[in-house]
TIMI-2910 file (N, C-alpha, C, CB; in pm, 1 decimal, decimal comma, always signed):
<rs>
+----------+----------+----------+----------+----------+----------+----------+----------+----------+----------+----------+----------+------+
!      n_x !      n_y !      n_z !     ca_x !     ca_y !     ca_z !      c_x !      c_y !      c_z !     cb_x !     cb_y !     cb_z ! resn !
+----------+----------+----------+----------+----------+----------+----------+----------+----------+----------+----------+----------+------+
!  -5570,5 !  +5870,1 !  +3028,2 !  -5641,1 !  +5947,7 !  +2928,1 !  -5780,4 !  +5887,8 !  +2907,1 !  -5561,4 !  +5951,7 !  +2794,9 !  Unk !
!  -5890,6 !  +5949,6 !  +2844,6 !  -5998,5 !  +5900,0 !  +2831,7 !  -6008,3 !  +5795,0 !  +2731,6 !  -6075,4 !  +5990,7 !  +2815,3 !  Unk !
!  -5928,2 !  +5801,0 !  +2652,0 !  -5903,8 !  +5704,2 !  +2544,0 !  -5890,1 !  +5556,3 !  +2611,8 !  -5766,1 !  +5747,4 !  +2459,3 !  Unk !
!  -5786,0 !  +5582,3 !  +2678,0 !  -5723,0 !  +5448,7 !  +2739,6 !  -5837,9 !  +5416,4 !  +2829,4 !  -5566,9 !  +5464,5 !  +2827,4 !  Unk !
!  -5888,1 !  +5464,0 !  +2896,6 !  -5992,3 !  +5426,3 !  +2987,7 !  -6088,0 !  +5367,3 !  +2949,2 !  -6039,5 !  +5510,9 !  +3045,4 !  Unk !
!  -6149,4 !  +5405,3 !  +2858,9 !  -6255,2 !  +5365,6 !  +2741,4 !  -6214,8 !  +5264,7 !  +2677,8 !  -6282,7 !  +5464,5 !  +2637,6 !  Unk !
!  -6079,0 !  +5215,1 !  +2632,9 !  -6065,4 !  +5119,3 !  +2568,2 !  -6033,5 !  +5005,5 !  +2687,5 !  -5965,4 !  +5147,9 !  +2458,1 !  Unk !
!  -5982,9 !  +5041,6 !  +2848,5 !  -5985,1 !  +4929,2 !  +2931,7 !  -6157,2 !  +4900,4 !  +2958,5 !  -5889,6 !  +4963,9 !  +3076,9 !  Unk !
!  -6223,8 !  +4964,3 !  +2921,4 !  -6410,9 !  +4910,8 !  +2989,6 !  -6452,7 !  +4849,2 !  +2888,7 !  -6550,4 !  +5040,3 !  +3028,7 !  Unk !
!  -6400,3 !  +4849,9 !  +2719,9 !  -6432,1 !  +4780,9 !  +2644,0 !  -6397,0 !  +4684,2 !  +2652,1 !  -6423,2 !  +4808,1 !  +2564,5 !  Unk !
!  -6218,2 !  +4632,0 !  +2682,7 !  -6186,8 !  +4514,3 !  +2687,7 !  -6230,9 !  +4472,0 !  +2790,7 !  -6075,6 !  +4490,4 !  +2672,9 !  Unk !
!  -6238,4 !  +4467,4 !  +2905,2 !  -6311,3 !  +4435,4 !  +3032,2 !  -6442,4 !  +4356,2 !  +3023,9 !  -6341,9 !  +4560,7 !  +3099,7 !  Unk !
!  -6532,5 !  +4436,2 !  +2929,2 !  -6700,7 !  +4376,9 !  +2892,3 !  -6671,5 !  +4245,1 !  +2810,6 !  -6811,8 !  +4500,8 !  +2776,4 !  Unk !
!  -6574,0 !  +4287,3 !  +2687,6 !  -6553,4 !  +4183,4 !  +2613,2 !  -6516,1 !  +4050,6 !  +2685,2 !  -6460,7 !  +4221,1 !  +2525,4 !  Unk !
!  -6412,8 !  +4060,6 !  +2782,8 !  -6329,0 !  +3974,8 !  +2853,6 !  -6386,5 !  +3867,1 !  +2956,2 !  -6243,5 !  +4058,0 !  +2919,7 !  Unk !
!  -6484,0 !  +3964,6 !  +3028,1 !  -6603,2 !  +3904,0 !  +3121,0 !  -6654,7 !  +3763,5 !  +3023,0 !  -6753,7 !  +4041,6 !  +3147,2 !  Unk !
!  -6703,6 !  +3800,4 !  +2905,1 !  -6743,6 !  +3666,8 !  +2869,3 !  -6669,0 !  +3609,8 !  +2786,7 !  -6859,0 !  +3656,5 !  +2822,2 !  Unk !
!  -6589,9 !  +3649,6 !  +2753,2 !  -6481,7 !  +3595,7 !  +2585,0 !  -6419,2 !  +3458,6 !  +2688,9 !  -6286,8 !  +3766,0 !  +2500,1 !  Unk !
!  -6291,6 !  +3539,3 !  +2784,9 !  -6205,8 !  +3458,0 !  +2942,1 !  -6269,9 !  +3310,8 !  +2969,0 !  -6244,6 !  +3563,6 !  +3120,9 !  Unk !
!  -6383,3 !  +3349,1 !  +3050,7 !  -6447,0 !  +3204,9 !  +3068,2 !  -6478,8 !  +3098,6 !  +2989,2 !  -6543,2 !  +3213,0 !  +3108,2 !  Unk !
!  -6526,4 !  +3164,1 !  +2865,3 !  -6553,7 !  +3105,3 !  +2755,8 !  -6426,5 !  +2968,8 !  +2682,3 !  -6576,2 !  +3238,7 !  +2668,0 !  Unk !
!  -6334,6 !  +3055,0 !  +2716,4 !  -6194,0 !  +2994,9 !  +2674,1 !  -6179,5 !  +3053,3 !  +2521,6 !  -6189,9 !  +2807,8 !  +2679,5 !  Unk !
!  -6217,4 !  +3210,9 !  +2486,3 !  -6222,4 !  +3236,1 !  +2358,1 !  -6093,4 !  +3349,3 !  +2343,9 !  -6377,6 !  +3286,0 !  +2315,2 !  Unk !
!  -6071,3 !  +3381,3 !  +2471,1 !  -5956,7 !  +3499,4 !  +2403,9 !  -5851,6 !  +3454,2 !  +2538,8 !  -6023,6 !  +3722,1 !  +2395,3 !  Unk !
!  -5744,9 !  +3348,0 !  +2506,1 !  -5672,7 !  +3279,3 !  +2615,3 !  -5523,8 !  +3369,2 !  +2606,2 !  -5658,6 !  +3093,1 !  +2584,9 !  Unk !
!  -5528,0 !  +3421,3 !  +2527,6 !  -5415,1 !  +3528,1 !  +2529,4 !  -5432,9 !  +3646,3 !  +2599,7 !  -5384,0 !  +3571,3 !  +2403,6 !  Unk !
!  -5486,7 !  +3732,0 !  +2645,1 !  -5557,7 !  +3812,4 !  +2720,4 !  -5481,7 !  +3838,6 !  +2842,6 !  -5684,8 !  +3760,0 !  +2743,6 !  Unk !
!  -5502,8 !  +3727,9 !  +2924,6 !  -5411,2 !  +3740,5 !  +3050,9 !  -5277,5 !  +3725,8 !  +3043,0 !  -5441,7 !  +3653,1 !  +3144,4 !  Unk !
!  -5186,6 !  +3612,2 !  +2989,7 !  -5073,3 !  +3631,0 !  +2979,3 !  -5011,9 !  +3796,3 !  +2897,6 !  -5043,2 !  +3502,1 !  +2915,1 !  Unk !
!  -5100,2 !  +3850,6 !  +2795,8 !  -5088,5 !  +3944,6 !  +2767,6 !  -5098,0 !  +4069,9 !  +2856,5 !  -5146,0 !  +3934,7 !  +2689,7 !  Unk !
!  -5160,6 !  +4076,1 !  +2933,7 !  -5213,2 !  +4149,5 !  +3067,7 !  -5097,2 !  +4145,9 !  +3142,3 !  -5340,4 !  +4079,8 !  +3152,0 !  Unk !
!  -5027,5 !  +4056,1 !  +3216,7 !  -4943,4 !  +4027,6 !  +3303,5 !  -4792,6 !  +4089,1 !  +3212,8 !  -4961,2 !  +3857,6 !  +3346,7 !  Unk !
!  -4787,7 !  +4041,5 !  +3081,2 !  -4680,6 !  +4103,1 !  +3018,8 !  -4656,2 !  +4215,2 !  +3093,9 !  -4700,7 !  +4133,2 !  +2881,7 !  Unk !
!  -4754,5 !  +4313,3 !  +3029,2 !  -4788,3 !  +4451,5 !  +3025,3 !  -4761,4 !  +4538,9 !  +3166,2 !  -4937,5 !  +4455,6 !  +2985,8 !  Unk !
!  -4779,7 !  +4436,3 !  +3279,4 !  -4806,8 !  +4485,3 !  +3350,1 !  -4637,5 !  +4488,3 !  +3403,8 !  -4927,8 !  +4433,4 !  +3410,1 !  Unk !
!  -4573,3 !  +4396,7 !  +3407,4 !  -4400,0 !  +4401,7 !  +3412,7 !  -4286,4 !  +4462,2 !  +3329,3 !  -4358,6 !  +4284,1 !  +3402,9 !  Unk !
!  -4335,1 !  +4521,2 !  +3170,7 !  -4310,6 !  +4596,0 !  +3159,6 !  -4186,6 !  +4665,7 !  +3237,4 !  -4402,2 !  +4619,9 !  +3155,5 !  Unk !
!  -4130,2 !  +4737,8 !  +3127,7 !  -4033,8 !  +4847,9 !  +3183,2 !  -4075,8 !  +5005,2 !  +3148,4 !  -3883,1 !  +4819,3 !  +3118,3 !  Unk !
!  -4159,8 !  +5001,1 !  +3042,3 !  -4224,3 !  +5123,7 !  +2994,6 !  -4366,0 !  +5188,9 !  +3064,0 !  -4252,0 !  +5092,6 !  +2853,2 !  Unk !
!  -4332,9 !  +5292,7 !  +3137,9 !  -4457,6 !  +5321,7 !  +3214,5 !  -4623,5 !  +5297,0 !  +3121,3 !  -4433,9 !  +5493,3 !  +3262,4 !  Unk !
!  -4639,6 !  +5351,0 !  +3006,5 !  -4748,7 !  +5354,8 !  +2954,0 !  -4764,3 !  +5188,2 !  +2893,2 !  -4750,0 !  +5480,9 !  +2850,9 !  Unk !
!  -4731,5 !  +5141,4 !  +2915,1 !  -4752,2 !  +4968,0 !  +2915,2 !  -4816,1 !  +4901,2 !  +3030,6 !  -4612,9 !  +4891,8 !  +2909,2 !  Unk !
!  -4787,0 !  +4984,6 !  +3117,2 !  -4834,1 !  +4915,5 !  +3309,2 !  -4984,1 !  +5015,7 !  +3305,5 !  -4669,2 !  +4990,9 !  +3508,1 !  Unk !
!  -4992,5 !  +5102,4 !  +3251,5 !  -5126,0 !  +5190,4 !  +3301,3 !  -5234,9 !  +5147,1 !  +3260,4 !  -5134,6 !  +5327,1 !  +3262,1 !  Unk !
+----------+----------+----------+----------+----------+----------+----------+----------+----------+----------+----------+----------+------+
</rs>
């Protein structure tokens, strides 16, 4: 949906510098959750 899309390019911009930074370290393990999942709209 455009929603979701829009909100992955926001987190994405944010992430680019937050990640390296060491400011948002939950992010990826959160990511990877998501992505194993059993609920399709959790993986998308």
């Amino acid at each position: 949906s455009p929603v979701r899309r829009a909100s992955a390019n926001v987190v994405s911009v944010i992430a680019k510098y937050a990640v390296p930074a060491g400011e948002w370290p939950e992010l990826l393990p959160f990511l990877f959750q998501c992505s194993q999942s059993n609920q399709e709209d959790h993986r998308e």
